[in-house]
Every structure is written in structure tokens, then in C-alpha cells.
C-alpha positions as CSV (number, residue, x, y, z in Angstrom):
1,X,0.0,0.0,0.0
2,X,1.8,2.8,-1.0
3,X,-0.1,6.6,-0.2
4,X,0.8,9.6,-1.1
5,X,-0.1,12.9,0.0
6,X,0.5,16.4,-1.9
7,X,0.8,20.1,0.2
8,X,0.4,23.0,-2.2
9,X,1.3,25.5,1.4
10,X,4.7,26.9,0.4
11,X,5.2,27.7,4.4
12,X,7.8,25.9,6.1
13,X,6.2,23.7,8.6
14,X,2.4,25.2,8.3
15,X,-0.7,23.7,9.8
16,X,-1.5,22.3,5.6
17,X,1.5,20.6,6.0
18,X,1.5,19.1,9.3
19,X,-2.1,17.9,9.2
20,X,-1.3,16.0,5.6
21,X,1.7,14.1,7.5
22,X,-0.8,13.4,10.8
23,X,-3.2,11.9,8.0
24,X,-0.5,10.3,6.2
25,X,0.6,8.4,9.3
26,X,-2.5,7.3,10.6
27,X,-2.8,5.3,7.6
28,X,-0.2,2.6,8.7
29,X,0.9,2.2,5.2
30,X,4.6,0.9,4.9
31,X,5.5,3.2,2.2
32,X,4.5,7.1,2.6
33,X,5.1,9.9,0.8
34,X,4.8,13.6,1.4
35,X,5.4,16.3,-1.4
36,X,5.5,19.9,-0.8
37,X,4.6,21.6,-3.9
38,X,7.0,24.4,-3.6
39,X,9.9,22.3,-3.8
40,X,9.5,20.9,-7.4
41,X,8.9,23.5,-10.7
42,X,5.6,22.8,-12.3
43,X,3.9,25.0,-14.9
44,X,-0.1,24.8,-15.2
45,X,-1.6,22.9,-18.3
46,X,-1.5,24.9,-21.8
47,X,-4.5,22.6,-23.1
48,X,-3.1,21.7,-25.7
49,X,-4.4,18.0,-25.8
50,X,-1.1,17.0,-27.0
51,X,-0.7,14.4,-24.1
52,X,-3.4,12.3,-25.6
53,X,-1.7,9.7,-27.0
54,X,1.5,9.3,-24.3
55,X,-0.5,10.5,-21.4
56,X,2.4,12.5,-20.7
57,X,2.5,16.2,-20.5
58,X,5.2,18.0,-23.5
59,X,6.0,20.3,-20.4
60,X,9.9,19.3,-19.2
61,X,9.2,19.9,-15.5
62,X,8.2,18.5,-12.0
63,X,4.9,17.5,-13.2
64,X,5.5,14.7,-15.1
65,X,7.6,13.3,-12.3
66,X,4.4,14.5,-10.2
67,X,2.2,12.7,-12.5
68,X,3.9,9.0,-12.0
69,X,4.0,9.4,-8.5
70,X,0.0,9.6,-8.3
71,X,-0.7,6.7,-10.8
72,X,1.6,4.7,-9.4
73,X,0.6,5.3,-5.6
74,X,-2.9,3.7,-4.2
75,X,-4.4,7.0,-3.0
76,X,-3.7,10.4,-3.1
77,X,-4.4,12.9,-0.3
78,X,-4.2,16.6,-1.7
79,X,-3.8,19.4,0.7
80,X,-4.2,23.3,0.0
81,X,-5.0,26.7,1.3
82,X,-7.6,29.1,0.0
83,X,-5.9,32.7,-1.1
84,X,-8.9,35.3,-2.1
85,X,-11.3,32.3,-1.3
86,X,-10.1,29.6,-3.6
87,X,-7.3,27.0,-3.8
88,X,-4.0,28.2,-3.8
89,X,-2.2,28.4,-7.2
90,X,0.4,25.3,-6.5
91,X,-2.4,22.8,-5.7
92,X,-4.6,23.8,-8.7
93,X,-1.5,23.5,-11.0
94,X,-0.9,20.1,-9.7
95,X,-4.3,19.0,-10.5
96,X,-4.4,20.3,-13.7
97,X,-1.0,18.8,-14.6
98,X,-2.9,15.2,-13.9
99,X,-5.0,15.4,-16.7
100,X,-2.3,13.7,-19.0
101,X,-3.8,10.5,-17.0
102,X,-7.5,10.8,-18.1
103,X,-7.3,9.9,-21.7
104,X,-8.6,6.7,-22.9
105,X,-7.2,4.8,-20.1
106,X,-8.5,6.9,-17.1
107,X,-5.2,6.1,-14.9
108,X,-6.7,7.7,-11.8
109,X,-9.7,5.7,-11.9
110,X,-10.5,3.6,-8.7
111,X,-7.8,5.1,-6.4
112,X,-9.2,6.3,-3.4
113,X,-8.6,10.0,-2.8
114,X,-8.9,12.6,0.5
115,X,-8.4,16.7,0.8
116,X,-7.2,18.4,3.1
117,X,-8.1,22.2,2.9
118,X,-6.9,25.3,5.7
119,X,-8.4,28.6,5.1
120,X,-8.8,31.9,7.4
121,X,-12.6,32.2,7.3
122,X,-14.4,30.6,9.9
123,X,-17.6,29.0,8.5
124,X,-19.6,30.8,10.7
125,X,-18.4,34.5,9.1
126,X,-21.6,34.2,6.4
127,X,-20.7,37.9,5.1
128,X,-17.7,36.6,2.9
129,X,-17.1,33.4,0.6
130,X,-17.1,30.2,1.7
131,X,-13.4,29.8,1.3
132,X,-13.1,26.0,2.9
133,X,-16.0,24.6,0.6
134,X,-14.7,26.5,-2.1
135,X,-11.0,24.6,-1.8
136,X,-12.5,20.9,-1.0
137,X,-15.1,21.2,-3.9
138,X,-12.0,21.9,-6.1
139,X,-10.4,19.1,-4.8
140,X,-13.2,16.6,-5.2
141,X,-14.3,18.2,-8.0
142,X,-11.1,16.7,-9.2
143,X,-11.1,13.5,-7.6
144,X,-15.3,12.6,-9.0
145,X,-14.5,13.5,-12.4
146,X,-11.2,11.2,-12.7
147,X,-13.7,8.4,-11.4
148,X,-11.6,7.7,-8.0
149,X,-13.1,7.0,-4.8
150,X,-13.2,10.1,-2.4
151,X,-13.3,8.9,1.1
152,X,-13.6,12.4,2.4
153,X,-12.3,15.9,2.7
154,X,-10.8,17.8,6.4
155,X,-10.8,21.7,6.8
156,X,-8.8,23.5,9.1
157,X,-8.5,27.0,10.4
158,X,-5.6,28.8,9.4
159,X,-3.7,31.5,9.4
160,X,-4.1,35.0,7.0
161,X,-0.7,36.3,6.2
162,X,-1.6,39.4,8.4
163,X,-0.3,37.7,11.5
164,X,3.2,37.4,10.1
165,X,3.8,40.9,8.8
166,X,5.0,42.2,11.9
167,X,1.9,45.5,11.5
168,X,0.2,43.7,14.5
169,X,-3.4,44.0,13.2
170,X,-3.2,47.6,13.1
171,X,-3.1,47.9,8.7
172,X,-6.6,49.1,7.4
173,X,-6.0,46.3,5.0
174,X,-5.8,44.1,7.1
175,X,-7.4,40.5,7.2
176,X,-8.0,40.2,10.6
177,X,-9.9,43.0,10.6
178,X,-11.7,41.9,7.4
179,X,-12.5,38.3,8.7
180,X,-13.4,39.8,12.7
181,X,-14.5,42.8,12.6
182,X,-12.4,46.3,12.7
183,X,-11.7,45.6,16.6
184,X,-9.6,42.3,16.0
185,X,-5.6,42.0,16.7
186,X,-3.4,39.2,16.7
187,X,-4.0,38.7,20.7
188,X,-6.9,38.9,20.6
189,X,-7.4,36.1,17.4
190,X,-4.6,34.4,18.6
191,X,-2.8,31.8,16.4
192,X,-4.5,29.0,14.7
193,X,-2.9,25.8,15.4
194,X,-5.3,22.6,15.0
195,X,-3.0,20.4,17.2
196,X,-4.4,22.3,19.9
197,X,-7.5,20.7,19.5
198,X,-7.6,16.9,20.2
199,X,-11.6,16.6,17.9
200,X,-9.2,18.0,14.7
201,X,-6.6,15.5,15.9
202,X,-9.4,12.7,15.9
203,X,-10.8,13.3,12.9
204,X,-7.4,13.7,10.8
205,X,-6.7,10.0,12.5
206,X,-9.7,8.6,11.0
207,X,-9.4,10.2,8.0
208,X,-6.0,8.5,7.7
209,X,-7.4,5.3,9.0
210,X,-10.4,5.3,6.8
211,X,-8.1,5.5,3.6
212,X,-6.2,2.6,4.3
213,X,-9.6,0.5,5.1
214,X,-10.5,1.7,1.9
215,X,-7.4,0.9,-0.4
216,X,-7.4,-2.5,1.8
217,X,-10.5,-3.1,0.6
218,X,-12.8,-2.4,3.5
């Protein structure tokens, strides 16, 4: 059982990235593998449709390399953030550079499949986009269309770059202020970190151990 699991975050160590590896360990599997997107080069499709008959991308980069990884691995767990309300630029490349394995043989088909998505607005903030639905539907937007099997998606809250800036919530741009209310600083918010909260923990174990009943099977 080999799984692999795919982080579009490009920040060292982020709460994307640490949740992916929590999920790919619960799965038990032997062989793991973690990518982080920002690591490899990888340009987006030019749909061009000249991958039909190789299934290959013409592109000389990271993605075909990419691209093997995912057919070759039993499932694939995708893991992104939500910039201005949608999935994050690496992540959405990534995905488009798998469409070389649709044609005529539908390589994807059957894997099993899982997102992870972390975004800054809280569900419950009605007044802007739904920026977590927004990045899983993306991601099993992807996952229904290729025909593979998607056990389920995890969102997270996370972090808007505001916090690392060093203006301390006091920028009249800022997206604390724009997600809380014009009263909100970085004390105040505090830091989003889901290991802090041992339900998140839970369910990013059974996600983990719900892929591998899956692949096994179950």
C-alpha cells in the first residue's frame, strides 16, 4: 500500500503541511510519501491536448515526475489553502497537470482520494465566501470526475498572512480585521494551530485510518 499525500502550502512547517503528515501516518501504510509543492517547478496545463496519446505532459518539469507518482501510488491525499477564497495556485497546477492520465485509459480511476483544505474564514463569518468549501469542492471536484473514490475531505483553520507581517493587526487592509471585525488583533485572534485541539486530531486520525480501510478493501 503505498499513499501519497500532496501540500500546495509553500510555508515551512504550516498547519497544511502538518495535518497532511498526521493523516499520512495514521494510515499505517509501509510506504508514505509527502510532497511539498514548492519544492518541485511545475507549470499549469496549456490545453493543448497534446498528451493524448502518451499520457504524458510535452512540459519538461516537475509535473510529469508528479504525475507518476499519483498513478503509481494507491491513494492520493491533496492538501491546499484558500488565497482570495479559492485553492491556492500550487495545488490547482498540480491538479491540472494530472490530466495527462485521463485519456482513454482513465489512470486515476478507482484510487481512493482525501483533501485536506486550511483557510482563514471561519464557517460561521456568512458575510464573505465560503473559502473551505470553495477549496475541497475543487479538490473533489477533481477526484469525481477522474472516477476515483473520495473517502472524504478535512478543513482546518488557518492563518491569513496578516499575522506574520509584523503591522500587528493595526493595517486598514488588514485580514483580521476583514474576517473579525475592525476591533480584531493578533492577541486577541490568537494563532491558529489545529494540534491544539484533540476533535481536529481525531478526525485527521480517521481520515488516515479510513483510507487505508478503503485501499485494503474495507
Amino acid at each position: 500500500m503505498k499513499i501519497l499525500g500532496v501540500s500546495g502550502s509553500p510555508i515551512p512547517d504550516s498547519n497544511t503541511d502538518r495535518a497532511l503528515k498526521r493523516v499520512l501516518q495514521a494510515t499505517g501504510a509501509a510506504k508514505t510519501e509527502f510532497i511539498k509543492l514548492s519544492d518541485h517547478t511545475i507549470a499549469p496545463c496549456m490545453a493543448c491536448l497534446k498528451c493524448i496519446e502518451t499520457n504524458r505532459c510535452i512540459i519538461n518539469d516537475d509535473g510529469n515526475k508528479l504525475a507518476e507518482k499519483a498513478y503509481k501510488a494507491d491513494a492520493l491525499i491533496i492538501a491546499g489553502f484558500t488565497p482570495y477564497s479559492s485553492i491556492d495556485s500550487r495545488t490547482k497546477t498540480f491538479i491540472e497537470r494530472l490530466y495527462p492520465l485521463r485519456h482513454r485509459h482513465g489512470l486515476m480511476q478507482g484510487k481512493v482520494g482525501a483533501g485536506i483544505i486550511t483557510c482563514a474564514i471561519p464557517p460561521e463569518n456568512t458575510e464573505l465566501p465560503p473559502a473551505c468549501d470553495n477549496g475541497m469542492q475543487a479538490i473533489q471536484n477533481y477526484m469525481l470526475e477522474e472516477g476515483m473514490d473520495f473517502v472524504g475531505g478535512i478543513t482546518l483553520r488557518g492563518n491569513v498572512p496578516c499575522v506574520r507581517c509584523g503591522d500587528n493587526g493595526q493595517c486598514p487592509m488588514s485580514g483580521l480585521k476583514m474576517i473579525h471585525g475592525p476591533g480584531a488583533t493578533i492577541a486577541e485572534i490568537g494563532i491558529a494551530n489545529f494540534a491544539d485541539d484533540p476533535a481536529k486530531l481525531q478526525e485527521l486520525d480517521e481520515l488516515g485510518q479510513n483510507i487505508a480501510k478503503r485501499v485494503m478493501g474495507g
